[in-house]
N, C-alpha and C positions, 0 to 999 in steps of 0.2 A: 588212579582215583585216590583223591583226599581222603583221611581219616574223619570223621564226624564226631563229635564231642556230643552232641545236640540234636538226633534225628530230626525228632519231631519237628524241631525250630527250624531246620534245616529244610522240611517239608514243608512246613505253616509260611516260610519264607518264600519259598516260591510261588508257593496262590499268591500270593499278594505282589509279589514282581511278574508273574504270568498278567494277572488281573490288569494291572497297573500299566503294562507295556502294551495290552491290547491283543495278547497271543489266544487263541484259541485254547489249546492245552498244552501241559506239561506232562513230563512225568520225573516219577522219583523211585527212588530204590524200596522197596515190599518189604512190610512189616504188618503183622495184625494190627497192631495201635494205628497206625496212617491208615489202617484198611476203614477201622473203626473211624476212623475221624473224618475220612470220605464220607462215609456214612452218614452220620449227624448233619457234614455241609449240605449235604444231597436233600436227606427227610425237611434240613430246615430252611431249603433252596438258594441256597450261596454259590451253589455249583450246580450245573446241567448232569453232568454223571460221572462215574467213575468204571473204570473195567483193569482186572489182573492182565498181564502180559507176561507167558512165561516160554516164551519161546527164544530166548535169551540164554545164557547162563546163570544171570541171576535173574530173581522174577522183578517188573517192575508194576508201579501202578500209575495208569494215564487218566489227570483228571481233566475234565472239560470244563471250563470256565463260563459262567452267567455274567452274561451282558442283559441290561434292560432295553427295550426296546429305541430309545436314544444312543442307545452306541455306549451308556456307561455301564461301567462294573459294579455289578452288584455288592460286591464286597467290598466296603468301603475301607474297611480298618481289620487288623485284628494287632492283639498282646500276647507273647507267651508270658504266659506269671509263672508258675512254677518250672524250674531249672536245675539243673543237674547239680549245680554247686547251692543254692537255695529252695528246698521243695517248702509248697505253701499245701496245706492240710486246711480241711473247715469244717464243723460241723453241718447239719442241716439245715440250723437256723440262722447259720453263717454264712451259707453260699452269696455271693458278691450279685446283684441285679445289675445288666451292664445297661450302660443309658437307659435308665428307667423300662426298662422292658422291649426297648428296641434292638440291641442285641442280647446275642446268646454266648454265657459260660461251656466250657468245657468240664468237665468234671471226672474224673477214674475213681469209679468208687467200687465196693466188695461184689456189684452186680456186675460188672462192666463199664464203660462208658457211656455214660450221659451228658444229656442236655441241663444245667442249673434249675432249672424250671422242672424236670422227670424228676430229678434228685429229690429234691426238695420237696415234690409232693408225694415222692417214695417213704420219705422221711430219710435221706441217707448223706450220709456227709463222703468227703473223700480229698483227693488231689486236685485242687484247681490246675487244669492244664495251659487252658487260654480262654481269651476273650476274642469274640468276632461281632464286629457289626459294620 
């Protein structure tokens, strides 16, 4: 197995080539952060579900991909903005609104991760991680 520079990207890339080729699900190598980021797809329905698999050697996590009832993928697009060689910081009143409120920021702030939209009315700035809509 390859080395990873970029988990996350390296996870957030495969929803979107799973999505995109019309696969059912994926899975990817387990981390809290992807566990968290499942999370957020799930609560903000971008994805059907997510489950630990650790009957492996290493554990992984298998996400289930949302299709709309036409056959397309729910996920239309997503951005990693902050990167390993560039991280982007924002305050609260700075968090980025993607398409005007039709998608959702990622956010890693002092509580955990959040939705742009929790942050913001938490009052808390943090890491932009991505953009999904």
């Amino acid at each position: 197995m390859a080395v990873i520079s970029d988990p996350i990207s390296d996870f957030l890339i495969r929803l979107k080539n799973a999505s995109r080729a019309g696969n059912e699900s994926f899975t990817a190598p387990y981390s809290k952060m992807k566990g968290e980021i499942a999370r957020i797809l799930k609560d903000e329905g971008y994805i059907w579900n997510y489950e630990l698999k650790t009957d492996g050697k290493f554990p992984e996590i298998e996400v289930k991909v949302k299709y709309s009832d036409s056959g397309k993928a729910v996920l239309t697009d997503l951005k990693r903005v902050s990167k390993p060689g560039l991280r982007r910081y924002v305050g609260a009143g700075e968090i980025p609104r993607v398409l005007n409120g039709l998608g959702i920021s990622i956010v890693s702030t002092s509580k955990g991760l959040k939705t742009g939209a929790h942050a913001r009315k938490e009052k808390l700035g943090g890491e932009v991680l991505a953009f999904v809509w």
